[in-house]
C-alpha positions as CSV (number, residue, x, y, z in Angstrom):
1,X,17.5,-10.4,19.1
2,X,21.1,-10.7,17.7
3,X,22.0,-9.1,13.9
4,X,22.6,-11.9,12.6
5,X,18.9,-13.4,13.7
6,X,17.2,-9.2,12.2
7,X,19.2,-10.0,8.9
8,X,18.1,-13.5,8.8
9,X,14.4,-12.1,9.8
10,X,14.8,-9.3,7.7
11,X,16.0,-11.1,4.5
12,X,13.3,-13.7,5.2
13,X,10.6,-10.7,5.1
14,X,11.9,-9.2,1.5
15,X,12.0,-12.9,0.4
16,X,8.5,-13.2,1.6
17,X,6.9,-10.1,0.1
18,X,9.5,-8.3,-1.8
19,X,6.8,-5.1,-2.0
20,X,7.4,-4.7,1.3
21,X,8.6,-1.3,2.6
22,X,11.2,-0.4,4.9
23,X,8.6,1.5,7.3
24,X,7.1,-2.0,7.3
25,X,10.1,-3.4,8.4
26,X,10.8,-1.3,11.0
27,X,7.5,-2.3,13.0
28,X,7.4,-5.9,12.4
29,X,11.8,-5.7,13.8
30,X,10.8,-3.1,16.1
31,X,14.1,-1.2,15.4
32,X,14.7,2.3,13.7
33,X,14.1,2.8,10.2
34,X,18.3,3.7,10.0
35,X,19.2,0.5,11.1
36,X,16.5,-1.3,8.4
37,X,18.7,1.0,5.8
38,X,22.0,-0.2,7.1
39,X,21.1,-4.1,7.4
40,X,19.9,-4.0,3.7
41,X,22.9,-2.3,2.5
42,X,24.9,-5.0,4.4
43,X,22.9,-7.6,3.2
44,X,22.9,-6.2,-0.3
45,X,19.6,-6.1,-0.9
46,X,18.6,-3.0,-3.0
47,X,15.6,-0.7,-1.3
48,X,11.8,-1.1,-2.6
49,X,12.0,1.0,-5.7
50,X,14.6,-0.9,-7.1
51,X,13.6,-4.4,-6.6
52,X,10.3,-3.0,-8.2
53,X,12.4,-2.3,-11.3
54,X,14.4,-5.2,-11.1
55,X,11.5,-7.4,-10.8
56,X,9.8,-5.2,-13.6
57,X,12.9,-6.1,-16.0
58,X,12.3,-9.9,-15.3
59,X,11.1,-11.3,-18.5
60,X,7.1,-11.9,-18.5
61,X,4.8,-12.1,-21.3
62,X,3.4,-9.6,-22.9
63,X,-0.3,-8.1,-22.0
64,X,-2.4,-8.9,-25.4
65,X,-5.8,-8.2,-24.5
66,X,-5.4,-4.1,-24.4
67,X,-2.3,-1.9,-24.2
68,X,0.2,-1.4,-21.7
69,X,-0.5,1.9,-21.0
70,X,-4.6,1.0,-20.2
71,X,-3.3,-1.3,-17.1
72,X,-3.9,0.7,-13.6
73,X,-0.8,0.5,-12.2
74,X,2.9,-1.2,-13.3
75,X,2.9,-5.0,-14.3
76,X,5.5,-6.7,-12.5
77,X,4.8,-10.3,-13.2
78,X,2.4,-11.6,-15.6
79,X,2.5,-15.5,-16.8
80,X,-0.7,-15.4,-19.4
81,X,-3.8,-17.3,-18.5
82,X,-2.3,-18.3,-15.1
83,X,-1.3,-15.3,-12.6
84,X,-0.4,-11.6,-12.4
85,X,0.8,-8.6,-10.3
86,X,0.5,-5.2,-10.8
87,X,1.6,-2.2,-7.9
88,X,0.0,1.0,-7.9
89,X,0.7,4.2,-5.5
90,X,-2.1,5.9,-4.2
91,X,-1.3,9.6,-4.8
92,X,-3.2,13.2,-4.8
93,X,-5.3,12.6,-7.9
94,X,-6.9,9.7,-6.6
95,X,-8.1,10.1,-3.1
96,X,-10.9,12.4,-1.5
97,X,-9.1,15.3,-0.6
98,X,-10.8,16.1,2.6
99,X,-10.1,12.2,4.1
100,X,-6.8,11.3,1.6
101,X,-8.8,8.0,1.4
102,X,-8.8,6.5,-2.1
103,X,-11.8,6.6,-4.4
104,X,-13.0,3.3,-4.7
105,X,-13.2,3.1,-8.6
106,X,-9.3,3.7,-9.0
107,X,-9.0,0.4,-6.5
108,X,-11.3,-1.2,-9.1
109,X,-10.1,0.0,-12.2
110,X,-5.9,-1.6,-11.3
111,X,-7.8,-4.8,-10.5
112,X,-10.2,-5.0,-13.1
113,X,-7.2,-4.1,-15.7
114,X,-4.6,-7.0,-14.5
115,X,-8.1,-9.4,-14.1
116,X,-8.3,-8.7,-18.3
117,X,-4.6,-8.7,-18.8
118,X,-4.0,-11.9,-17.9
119,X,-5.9,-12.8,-20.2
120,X,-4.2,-14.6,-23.4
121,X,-6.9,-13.4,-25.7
122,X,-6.7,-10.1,-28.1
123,X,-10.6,-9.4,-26.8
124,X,-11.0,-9.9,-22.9
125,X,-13.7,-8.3,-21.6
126,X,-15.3,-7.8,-17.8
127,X,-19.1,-9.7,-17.6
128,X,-19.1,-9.8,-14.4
129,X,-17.6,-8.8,-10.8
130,X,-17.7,-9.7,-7.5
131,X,-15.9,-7.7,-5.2
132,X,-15.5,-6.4,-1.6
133,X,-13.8,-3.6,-0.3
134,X,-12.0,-4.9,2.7
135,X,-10.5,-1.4,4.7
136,X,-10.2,2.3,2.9
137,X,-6.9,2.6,1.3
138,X,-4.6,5.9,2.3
139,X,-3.0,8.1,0.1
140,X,0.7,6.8,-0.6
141,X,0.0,3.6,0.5
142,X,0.7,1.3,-2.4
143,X,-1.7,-1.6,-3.6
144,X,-0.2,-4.7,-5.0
145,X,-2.7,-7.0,-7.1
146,X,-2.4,-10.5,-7.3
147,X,-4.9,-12.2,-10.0
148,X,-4.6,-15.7,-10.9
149,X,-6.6,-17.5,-13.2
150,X,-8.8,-20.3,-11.6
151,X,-10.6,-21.6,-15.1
152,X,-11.3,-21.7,-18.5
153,X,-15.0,-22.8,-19.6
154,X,-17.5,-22.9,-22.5
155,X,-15.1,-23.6,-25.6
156,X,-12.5,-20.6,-24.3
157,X,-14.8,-17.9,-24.1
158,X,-15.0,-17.7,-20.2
159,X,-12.7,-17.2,-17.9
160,X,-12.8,-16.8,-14.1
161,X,-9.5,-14.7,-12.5
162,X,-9.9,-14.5,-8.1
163,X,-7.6,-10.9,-7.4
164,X,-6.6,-9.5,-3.9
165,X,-5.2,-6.8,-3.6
166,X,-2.8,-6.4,-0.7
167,X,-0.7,-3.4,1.3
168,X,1.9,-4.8,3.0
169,X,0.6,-7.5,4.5
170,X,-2.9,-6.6,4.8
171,X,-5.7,-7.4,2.3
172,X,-7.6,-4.4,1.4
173,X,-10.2,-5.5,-1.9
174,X,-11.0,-9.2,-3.3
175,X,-12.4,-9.8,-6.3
176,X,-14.0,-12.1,-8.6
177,X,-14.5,-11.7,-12.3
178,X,-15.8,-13.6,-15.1
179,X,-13.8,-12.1,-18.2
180,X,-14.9,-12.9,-21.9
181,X,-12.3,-13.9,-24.4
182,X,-12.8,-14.1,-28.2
183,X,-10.9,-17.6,-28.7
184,X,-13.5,-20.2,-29.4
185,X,-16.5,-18.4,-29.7
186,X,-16.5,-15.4,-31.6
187,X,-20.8,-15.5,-31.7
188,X,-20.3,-14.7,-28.1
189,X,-20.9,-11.1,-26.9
190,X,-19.6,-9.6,-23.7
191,X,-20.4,-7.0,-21.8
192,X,-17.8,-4.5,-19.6
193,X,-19.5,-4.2,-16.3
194,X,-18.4,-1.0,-14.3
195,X,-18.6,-0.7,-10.8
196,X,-17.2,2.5,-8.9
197,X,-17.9,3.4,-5.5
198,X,-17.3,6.8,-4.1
């Protein structure tokens, strides 16, 4: 193909999935991962780090149902009782050190913690989740969740949030939970379920 069809291509990939990395970009252009460096630099399109922090400095609302610093992962985009995103690199700490594949509860734990913090409730709470582990995430690959909230039942006090959690291109663990919020029905009691799988 020509440049100018890779930079259309290329910028057409970023605008697709702007998570995506530039080793990523390499096999689906099939050229070296110098030349991906020098078509975004011509293009002007800033390398995966910084569109992270650029999309990170986008205003979003604010998590209310527990603090920042309890989310797995960073928040990138969050619009309150509708969607979410959070990314979160696999490092050392969190993978089996013989297979550097990552534990299954710290998969869990950044999509249970966007699942609750798109919540627009001070008490969100996990009753229940269905999920499925879809291939073993690697150490440095990076998982970024998407949750989006698919209902609100029973006075406010229910909610239901579908996640996926993708690298790259490829999903890796779906979920469905049913998070309690206090709005409504404060008689209500909910329960955190924990699941972890090792």
């Amino acid at each position: 193909m020509t440049k100018r069809q890779r930079h259309q291509q290329l910028a057409q990939h970023i605008e697709d999935n702007p998570f995506i990395t530039d080793r990523e970009l390499t096999r689906l252009l099939k050229v070296s991962i110098q030349t991906i460096r020098l078509d975004r630099m011509e293009l002007g399109i800033p390398e995966l780090r910084e569109r992270m922090k650029l999309m990170a400095e986008r205003s979003y609302d604010s998590v209310k149902s527990l603090p920042l610093h309890e989310v797995i992962g960073e928040i990138v985009d969050l619009e309150l009782d509708k969607s979410g995103i959070s990314i979160f690199e696999i490092r050392e700490e969190h993978v089996f050190s013989r297979t550097s594949i990552a534990r299954g509860h710290h998969v869990f734990a950044q999509a249970n913690s966007l699942a609750v913090a798109v919540i627009d409730d001070a008490i969100a709470l996990t009753v229940t989740a269905d999920i499925r582990f879809i291939r073993p995430v690697r150490l440095g690959e990076k998982c970024i969740a998407k949750a989006y909230v698919r209902s609100i039942s029973g006075e406010r006090s229910k909610s239901k949030v579908e996640l996926f959690t993708y690298v790259g291109d490829e999903m890796v663990f779906q979920g469905n939970f049913v998070i309690f919020r206090s709005a409504g029905n404060s008689d209500n009691k909910g329960g955190e379920a924990h699941a972890d799988r090792d």
